[in-house]
N, C-alpha and C positions, 0 to 999 in steps of 0.2 A: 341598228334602230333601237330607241328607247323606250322601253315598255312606257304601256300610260295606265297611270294606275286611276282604277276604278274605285271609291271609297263608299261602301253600301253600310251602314247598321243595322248587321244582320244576326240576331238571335237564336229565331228558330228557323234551318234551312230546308225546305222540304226537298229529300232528292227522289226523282221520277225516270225509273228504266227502262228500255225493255219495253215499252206498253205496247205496240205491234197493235197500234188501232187499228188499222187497216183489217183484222180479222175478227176484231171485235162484232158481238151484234149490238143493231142500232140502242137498245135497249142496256143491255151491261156498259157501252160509252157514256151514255145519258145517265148512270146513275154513277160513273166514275166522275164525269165533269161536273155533279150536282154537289158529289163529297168532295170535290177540289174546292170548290166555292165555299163551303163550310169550315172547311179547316183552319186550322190557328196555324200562319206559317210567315214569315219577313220575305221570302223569297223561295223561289224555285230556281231547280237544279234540274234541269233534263239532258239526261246522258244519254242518249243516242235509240237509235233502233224504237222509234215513236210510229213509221209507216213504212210506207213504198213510196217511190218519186213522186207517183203520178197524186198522190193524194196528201202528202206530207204539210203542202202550204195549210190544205186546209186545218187539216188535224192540229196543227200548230196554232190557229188563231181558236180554233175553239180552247184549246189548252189557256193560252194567253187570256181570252174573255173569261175564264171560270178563274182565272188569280187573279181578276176583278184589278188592274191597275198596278199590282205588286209586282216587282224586278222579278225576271225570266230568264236564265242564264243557259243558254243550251247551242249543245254540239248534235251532229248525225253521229250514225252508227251506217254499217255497211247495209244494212237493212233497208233504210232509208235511200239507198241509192238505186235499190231494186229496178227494174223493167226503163234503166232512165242511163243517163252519164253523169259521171263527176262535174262536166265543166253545166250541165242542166241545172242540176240541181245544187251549184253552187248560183247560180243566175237567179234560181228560184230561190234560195236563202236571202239572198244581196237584197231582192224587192218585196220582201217577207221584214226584212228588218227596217227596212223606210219606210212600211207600212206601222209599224208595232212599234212597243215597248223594251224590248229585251233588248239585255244586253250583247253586241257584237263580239263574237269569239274571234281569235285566229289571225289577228293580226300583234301577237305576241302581249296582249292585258294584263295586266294584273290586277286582279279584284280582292283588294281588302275587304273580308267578311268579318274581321276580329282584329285586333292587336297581335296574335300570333298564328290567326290565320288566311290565308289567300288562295285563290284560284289563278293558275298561269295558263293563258288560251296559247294555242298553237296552231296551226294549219295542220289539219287532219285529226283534231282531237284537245282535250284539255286535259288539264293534269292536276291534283288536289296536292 
């Protein structure tokens, strides 16, 4: 297969990890998604481990509404697969991204962010 290369002009990239909203309270979410919307950034990076199965879709479109229309590049993390399955919450991503914005990982992309730099997607993760 031939990667398809994705060409974004991207400056400043914000990356986001780790965030485990799922344990967040309603309150510390609300004022992380308020300073998402604030920020100065071309794009986001969301690497993985965002929630649990069962709440992930959601967590993701609030994510996606507060970068106000700006390119969203993200993979799961093991975290994300919590209380659910692989083939679920890959079902859940598929109509997550026919809904949204973001960029599709995982079927081998390459996303030019610069002249000498890219994003390579993979199945099971992405690689800088």
């Amino acid at each position: 297969m031939i990667p398809r290369l994705i060409n974004l002009s991207i400056k400043r990239l914000l990356i986001l990890s780790d965030l485990h909203l799922d344990k967040a309270q309603a309150s510390t979410k609300e004022k992380f998604l308020k300073s998402l919307q604030k920020s100065d950034f071309d794009a986001a990076l969301v690497t993985g481990d965002i929630s649990v199965a069962v709440t992930l879709v959601e967590h993701l479109l609030e994510i996606l509404n507060a970068c106000d229309k700006r390119p969203v590049i993200m993979t799961t993390g093991n975290h994300d697969y919590f209380g659910s399955s692989f083939k679920d919450v890959h079902h859940a991503s598929i109509a997550f991204r026919k809904t949204s914005q973001p960029y599709r990982n995982g079927a081998g992309e390459i996303i030019g962010l610069s002249r000498s730099t890219a994003l390579s997607a993979t199945v099971g993760g992405m690689t800088a």
